[in-house]
N, C-alpha and C positions, 0 to 999 in steps of 0.2 A: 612457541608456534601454536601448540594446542587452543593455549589462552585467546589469543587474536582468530584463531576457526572460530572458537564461540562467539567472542565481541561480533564475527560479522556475523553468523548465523542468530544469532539474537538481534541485532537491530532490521536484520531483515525480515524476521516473525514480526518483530515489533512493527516494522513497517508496511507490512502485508496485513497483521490486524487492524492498525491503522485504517488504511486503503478499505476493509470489507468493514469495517466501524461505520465511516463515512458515507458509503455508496449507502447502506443499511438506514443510515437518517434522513438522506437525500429520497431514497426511494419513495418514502412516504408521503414525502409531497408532490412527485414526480404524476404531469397530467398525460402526456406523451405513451401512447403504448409502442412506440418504435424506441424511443428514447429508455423506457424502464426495460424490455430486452435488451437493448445496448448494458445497458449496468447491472442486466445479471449477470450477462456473460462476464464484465470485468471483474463483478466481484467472485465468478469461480475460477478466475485465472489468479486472484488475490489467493482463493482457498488453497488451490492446487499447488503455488511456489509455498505457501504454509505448510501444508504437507511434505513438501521435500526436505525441508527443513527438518522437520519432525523426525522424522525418519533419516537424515543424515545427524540429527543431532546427538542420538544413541550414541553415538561413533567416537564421541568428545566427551558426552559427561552423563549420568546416572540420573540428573534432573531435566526437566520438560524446557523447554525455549520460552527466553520470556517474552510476555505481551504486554500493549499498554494497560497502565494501571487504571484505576479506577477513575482517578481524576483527569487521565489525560482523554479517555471517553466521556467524562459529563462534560470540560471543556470544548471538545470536538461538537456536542450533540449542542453544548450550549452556542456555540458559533455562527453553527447553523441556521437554528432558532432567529440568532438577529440576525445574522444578517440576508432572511429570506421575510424576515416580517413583514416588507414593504415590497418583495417582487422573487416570488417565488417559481418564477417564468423558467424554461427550458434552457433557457442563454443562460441566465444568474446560475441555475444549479449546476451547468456543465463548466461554468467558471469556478466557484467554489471547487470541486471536483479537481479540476486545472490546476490551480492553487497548491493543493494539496500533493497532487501527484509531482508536482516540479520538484516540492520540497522533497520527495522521497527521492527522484532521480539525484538531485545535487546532493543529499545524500551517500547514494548510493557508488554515485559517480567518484566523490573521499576517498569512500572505504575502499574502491579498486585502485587507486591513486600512492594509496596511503599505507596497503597490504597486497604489494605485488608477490610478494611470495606463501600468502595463503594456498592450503591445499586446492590444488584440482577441483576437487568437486562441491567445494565452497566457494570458489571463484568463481563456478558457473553456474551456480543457483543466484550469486550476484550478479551476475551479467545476462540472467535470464531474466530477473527480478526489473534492472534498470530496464532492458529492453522492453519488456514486458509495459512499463510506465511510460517511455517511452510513443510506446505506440498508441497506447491509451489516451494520451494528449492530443496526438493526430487524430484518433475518433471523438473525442470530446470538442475540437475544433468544429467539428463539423454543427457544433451545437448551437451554437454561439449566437 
């Protein structure tokens, strides 16, 4: 049981850094000042389910929660890269964005599926986590 806390509190760091990776590369080319407040705020809703994490992850084991590696940030940033090279526009970046976040829901959505008897309060940093994505797609519609 212990084992499977971690499995999901680790792919949900992973997937929370993920998520603030992204908005992080997206920002930079982001021309919209309504549009780049929108994705700060997501990316400190990314920080804050990170944080819970962190601090529920004491609870399981003596090491820190892991994040994406090395290569799966230059991959991310390299993505980006092309596929903004030809239309770096508010719609394209909030799709990328989109893209991204679905994958973390279907994700995330698994691991509730797949570890219904994960503790309490790891089941609800995932269910804060999907929701969280969730909604975030509904605000990134609007981008479109």
């Amino acid at each position: 049981m212990e084992n499977e806390n971690l499995n999901i509190l680790d792919e949900v760091n992973k997937g929370a850094t993920m998520g603030m990776d992204a908005i992080s590369y997206v920002s930079e080319k982001v021309k919209d000042n309504t549009f780049k407040q929108v994705l700060d705020t997501e990316f400190n809703k990314y920080e804050k389910i990170s944080q819970r994490v962190n601090d529920l992850y004491s609870h399981y084991s003596d090491k820190d929660p892991h994040e994406t590696n090395a290569m799966n940030k230059m991959m991310t940033w390299y993505g980006i890269q092309m596929k903004t090279m030809t239309d770096d526009t508010t719609s394209k970046l909030s799709e990328l964005l989109m893209q991204g976040t679905n994958m973390g829901i279907i994700e995330g959505r698994r691991l509730m599926n797949q570890h219904p008897d994960a503790d309490s309060d790891v089941r609800n940093i995932l269910n804060d986590f999907v929701v969280m994505q969730e909604d975030s797609v509904e605000t990134l519609k609007k981008y479109l």
